[in-house]
N, C-alpha and C positions, 0 to 999 in steps of 0.2 A: 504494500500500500504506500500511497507516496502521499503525504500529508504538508498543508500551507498551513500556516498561522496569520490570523488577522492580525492587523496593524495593533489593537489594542492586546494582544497578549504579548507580552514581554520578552523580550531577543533570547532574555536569560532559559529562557524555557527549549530554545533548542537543543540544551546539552541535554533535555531529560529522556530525547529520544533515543539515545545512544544511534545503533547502526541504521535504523530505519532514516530512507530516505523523506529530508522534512527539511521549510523554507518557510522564510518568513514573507509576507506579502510586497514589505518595500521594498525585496532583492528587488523586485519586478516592477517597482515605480507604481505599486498597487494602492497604496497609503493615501491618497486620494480619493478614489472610487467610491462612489455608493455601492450599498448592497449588494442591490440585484449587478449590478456593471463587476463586483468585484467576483460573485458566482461566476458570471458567463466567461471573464478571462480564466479563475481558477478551471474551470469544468474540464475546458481542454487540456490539463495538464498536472492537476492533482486526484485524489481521491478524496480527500479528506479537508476540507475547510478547519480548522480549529478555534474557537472563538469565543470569547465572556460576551460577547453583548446580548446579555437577555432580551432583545427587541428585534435582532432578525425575524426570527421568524414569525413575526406579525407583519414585520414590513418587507418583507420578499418572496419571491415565489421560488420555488424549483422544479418548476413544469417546464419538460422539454428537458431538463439538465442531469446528468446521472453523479453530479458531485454530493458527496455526504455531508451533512454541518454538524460536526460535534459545538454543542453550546455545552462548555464547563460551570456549571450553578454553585458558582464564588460569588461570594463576598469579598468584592473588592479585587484588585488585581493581584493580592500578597501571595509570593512565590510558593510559601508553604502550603495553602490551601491551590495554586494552579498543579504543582508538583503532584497532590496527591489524584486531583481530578484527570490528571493526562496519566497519570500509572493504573488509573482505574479504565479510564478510555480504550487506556490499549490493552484491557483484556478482554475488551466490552464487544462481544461475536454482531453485534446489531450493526456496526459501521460497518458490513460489509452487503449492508441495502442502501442500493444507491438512490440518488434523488430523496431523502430524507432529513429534517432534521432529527437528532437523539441528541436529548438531555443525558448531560453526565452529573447525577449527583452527587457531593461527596460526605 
């Protein structure tokens, strides 16, 4: 699986992936983009969106698009609480249905 990180989760969080390949959305000048514009670029090219903002998925659709949106349900950006929601993610068998959002709670 090849997993991006929104702009709002924090760079530090790449080392939590170890070998899986995973990227943060600015590599790609994505840190800009609404929503839905940041799905449609991700779609082509990750599986997994990663992302704290509890309001995507009121405000975007993913019809038509086979990318997954893990929403991590933190409190707040703090490392400790993303750390334990992306080791719970990645044992989480539900990301491997595409076009969906899945809540990670921790």
């Amino acid at each position: 699986m090849r997993f991006v990180l929104d702009h709002c989760v924090r760079k530090e969080a790449l080392a939590l992936f170890g070998g899986i390949e995973v990227a943060q959305a600015s590599e790609f000048g994505w840190n800009e983009l609404s929503n839905g514009a940041l799905l449609k670029e991700a779609n082509s090219l990750f599986d997994v969106l990663v992302t704290v903002d509890q309001k995507m998925q009121h405000q975007s659709s993913l019809k038509g698009l086979t990318i997954c949106v893990a929403i991590l349900k933190v409190h707040g950006n703090f490392q400790d609480q993303v750390a334990h929601a992306i080791r719970k993610m990645l044992d989480n068998q539900t990301l491997q249905v595409p076009g969906e959002f899945v809540p990670i709670e921790i």
